[in-house]
C-alpha positions in Angstrom: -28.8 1.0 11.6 -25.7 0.4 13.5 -22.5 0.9 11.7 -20.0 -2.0 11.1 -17.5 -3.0 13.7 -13.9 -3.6 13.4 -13.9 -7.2 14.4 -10.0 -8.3 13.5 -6.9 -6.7 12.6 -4.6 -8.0 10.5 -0.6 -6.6 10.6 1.1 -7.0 7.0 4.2 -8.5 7.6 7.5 -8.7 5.7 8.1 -11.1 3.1 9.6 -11.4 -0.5 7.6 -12.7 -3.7 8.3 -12.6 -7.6 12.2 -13.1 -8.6 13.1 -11.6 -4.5 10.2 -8.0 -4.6 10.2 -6.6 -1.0 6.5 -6.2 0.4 4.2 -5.9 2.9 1.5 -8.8 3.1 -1.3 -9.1 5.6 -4.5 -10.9 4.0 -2.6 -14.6 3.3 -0.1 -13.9 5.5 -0.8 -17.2 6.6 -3.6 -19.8 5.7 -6.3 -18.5 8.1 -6.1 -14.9 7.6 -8.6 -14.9 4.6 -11.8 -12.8 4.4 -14.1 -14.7 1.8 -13.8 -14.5 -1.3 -10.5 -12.3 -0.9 -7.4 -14.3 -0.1 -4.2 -12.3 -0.4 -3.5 -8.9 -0.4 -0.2 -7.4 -0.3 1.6 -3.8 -0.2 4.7 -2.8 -2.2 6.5 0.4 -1.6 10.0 1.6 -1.8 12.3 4.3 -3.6 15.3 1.6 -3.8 15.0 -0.5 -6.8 17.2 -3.3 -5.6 13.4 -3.3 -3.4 11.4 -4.0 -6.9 13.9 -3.8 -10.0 13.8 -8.1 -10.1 10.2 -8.0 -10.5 7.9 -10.7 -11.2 9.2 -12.8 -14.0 6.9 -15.4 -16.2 4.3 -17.5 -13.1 1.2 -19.0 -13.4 -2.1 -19.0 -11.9 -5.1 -21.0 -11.9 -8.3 -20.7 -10.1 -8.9 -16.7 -8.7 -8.6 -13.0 -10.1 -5.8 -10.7 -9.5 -5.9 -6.8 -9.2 -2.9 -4.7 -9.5 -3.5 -0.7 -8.2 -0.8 1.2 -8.8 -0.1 4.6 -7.1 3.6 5.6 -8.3 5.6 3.9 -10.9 5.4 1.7 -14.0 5.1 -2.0 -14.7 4.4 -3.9 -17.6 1.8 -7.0 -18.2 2.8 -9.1 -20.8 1.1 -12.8 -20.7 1.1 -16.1 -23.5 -2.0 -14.9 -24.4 -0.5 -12.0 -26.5 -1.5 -9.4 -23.8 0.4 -6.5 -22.9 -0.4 -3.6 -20.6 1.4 -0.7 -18.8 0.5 -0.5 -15.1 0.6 3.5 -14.5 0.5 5.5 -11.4 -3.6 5.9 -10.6 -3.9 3.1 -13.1 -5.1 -0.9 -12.4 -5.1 -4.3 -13.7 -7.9 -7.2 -13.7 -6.6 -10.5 -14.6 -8.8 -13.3 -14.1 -6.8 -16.4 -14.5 -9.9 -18.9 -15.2 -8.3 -22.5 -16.0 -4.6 -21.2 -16.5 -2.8 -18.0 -17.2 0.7 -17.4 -17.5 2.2 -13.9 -17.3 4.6 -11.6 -16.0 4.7 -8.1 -14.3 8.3 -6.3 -14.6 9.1 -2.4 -13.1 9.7 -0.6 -16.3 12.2 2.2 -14.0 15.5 1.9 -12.2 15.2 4.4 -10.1 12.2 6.2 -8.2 8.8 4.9 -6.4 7.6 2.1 -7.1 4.1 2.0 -5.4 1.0 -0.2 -5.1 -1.0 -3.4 -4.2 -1.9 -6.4 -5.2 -5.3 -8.1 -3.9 -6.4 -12.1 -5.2 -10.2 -12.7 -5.4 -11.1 -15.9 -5.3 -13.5 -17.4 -8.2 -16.7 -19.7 -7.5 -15.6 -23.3 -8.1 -18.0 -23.0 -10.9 -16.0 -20.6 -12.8 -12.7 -21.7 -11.7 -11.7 -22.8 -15.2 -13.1 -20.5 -17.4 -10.8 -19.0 -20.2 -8.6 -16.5 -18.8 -9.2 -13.1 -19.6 -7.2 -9.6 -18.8 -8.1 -5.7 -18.3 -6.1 -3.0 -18.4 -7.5 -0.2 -16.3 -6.0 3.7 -17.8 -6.0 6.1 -14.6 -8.8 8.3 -16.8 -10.8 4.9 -16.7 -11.4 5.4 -12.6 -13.4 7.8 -11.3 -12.1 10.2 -8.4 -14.7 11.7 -6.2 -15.2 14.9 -3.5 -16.9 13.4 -0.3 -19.0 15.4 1.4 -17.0 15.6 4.7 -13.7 16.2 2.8 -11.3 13.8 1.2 -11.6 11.9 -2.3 -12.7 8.4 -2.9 -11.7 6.7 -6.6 -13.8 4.0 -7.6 -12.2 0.8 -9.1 -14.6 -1.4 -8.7 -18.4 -1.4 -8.0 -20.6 1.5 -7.0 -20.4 3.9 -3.8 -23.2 6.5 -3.2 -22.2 10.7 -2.8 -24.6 12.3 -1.6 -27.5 12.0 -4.4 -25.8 10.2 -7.3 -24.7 7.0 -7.6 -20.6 6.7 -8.8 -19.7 3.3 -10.6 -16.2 2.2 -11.1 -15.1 0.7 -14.4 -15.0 -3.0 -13.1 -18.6 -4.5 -13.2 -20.5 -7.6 -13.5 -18.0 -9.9 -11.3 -19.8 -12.5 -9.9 -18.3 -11.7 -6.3 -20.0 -8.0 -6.9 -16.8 -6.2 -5.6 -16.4 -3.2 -4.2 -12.8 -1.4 -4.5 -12.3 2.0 -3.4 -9.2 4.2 -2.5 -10.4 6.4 0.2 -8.1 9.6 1.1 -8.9 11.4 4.5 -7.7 15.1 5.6 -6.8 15.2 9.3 -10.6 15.0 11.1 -11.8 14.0 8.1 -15.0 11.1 7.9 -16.3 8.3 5.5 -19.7 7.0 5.6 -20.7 4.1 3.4 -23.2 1.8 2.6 -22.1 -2.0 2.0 -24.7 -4.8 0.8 -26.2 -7.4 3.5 -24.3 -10.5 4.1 -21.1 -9.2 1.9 -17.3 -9.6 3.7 -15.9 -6.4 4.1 -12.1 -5.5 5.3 -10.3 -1.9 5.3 -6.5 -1.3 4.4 -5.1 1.5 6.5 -2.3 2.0 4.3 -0.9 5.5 5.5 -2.0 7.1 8.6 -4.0 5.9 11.7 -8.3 4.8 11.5 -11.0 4.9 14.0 -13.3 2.5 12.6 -17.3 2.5 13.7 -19.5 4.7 15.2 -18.1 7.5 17.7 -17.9 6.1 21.3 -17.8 2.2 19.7 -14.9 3.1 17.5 -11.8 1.0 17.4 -8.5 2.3 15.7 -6.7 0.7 13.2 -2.7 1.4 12.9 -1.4 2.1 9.8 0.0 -1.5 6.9 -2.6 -3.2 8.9 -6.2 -4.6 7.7 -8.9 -4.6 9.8 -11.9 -7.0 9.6 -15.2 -5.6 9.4 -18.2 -7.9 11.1 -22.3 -7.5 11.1 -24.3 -5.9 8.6 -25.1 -2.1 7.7 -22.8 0.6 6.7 -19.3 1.1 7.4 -17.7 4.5 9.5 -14.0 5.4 9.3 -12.6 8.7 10.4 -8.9 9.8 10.4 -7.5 9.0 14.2 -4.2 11.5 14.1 -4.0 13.3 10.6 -4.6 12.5 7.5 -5.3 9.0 6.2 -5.2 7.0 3.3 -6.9 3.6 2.9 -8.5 0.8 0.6 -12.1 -0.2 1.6 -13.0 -3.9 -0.1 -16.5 -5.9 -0.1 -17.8 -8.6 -1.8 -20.0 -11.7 -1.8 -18.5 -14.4 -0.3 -18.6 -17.8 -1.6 -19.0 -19.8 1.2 -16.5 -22.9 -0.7 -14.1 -25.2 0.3 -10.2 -23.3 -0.5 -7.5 -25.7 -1.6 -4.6 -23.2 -2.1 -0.7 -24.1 -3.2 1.4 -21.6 -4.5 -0.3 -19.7 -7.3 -3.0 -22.3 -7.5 -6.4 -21.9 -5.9 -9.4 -24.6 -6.7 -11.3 -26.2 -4.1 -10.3 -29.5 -3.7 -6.7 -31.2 -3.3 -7.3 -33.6 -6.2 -7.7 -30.9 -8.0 -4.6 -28.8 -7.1 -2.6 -31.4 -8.1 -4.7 -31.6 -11.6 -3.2 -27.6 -11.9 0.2 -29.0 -11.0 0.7 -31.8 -13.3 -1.4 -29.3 -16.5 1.7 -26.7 -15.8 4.2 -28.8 -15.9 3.0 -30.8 -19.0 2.1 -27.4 -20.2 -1.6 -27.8 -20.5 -2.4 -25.1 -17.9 -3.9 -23.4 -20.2 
């Protein structure tokens, strides 16, 4: 079977979010750039605090699940549903905000690297207000694998295969079925990987250059850029120019209408302006 193709690429851009965080954002960068069910994904990385030291005070959400990776650094969950969680280097977070969930993620450093993503994953409209709920993922919790051709692979969510045995991640049972890896290439270095028919699949080249598909049909991808994958079968990535470092995500798309405003994501407008009027009469939840 042919290996996946790099369809589209997607170059984060510049931006600000949370109480004035600099990052990089190129899934929902604007309205379009959306690969169902995943709708944002954004980048932060600097070793200035005035970058990250604001952080992201008290929001809401309605409507999707958020995952926080981080690589370097420390930030703290706190929610009004009595959660709290520290965000460690290697460590994650799994929120799914359901019918309403208000919380807050704040750097717990004032100086140093403060690293890692944050990726939205829409929910099916029939699950869109279900009670919120919250994971915190411990950096022991995700498993870190050898790959045959050389690199590492940890497993945040859903299964990959190596070589004879099966590796699960720590986050199952998601409706979407997603897969969430962090792939690290040496210079040279190749990933072959099996994705289920019919899911959407995108890869984030977040630190050094891919050539994505087969040798001969390859197409690189430049590094803070996320490339599109289209067709079926497995997906090929090598490292273009040294070593690499990238996130590969799947899932099951869910083929729904998306009515998005702010931190609100249901399917209809009617029903955006239902989450509205809930926050500010504080019902949200």
């Amino acid at each position: 079977m042919s290996s996946r193709r790099l369809q589209q690429i997607i170059p984060s851009v510049a931006t600000l979010d949370g109480a004035g965080v600099s990052l990089r954002r190129s899934l929902g960068s604007v309205p379009n750039a959306r690969v169902d069910p995943f709708l944002m994904l954004d980048e932060f990385s600097s070793d200035d605090p005035d970058d990250y030291i604001a952080g992201f005070p008290s929001h809401p959400h309605r409507g999707f699940e958020t995952v926080t990776y981080m690589l370097d650094g420390h930030m703290l969950h706190e929610d009004h549903l009595g959660n709290r969680g520290d965000l460690l280097p290697g460590g994650a977070q799994w929120m799914t905000a359901g019918r309403g969930i208000i919380h807050s993620e704040m750097p717990q450093q004032e100086s140093g690297r403060l690293r890692g993503f944050q990726l939205w994953i829409n929910l099916p409209a029939a699950e869109k207000m279900k009670p919120a709920s919250y994971c915190d993922i411990r950096p022991e919790q995700i498993p870190t694998v050898v790959l045959p051709s050389g690199g590492e692979a940890r497993v945040i969510a859903g299964s990959i295969a190596v070589g004879d045995r099966e590796v699960a991640g720590p986050v199952q049972g998601i409706t979407t079925e997603p897969l969430y890896i962090d792939v690290h290439l040496p210079a040279g270095g190749r990933f072959v990987q099996a994705l289920a028919d019919g899911h959407s699949a995108f890869v984030y080249a977040y630190e050094g250059k891919l050539a994505i598909g087969a040798e001969g049909e390859s197409r690189d991808l430049p590094a803070q850029s996320a490339g599109v994958l289209g067709g079926e079968g497995p997906i090929e990535v090598r490292a273009a120019d040294g070593p690499a470092h990238f996130l590969l995500l799947a899932a099951r798309p869910l083929g729904e209408p998306v009515a998005q405003y702010g931190p609100f994501v249901m399917n209809t407008r009617e029903e955006i302006e239902q989450a509205v009027a809930d926050y500010r009469a504080n019902r949200l939840t």
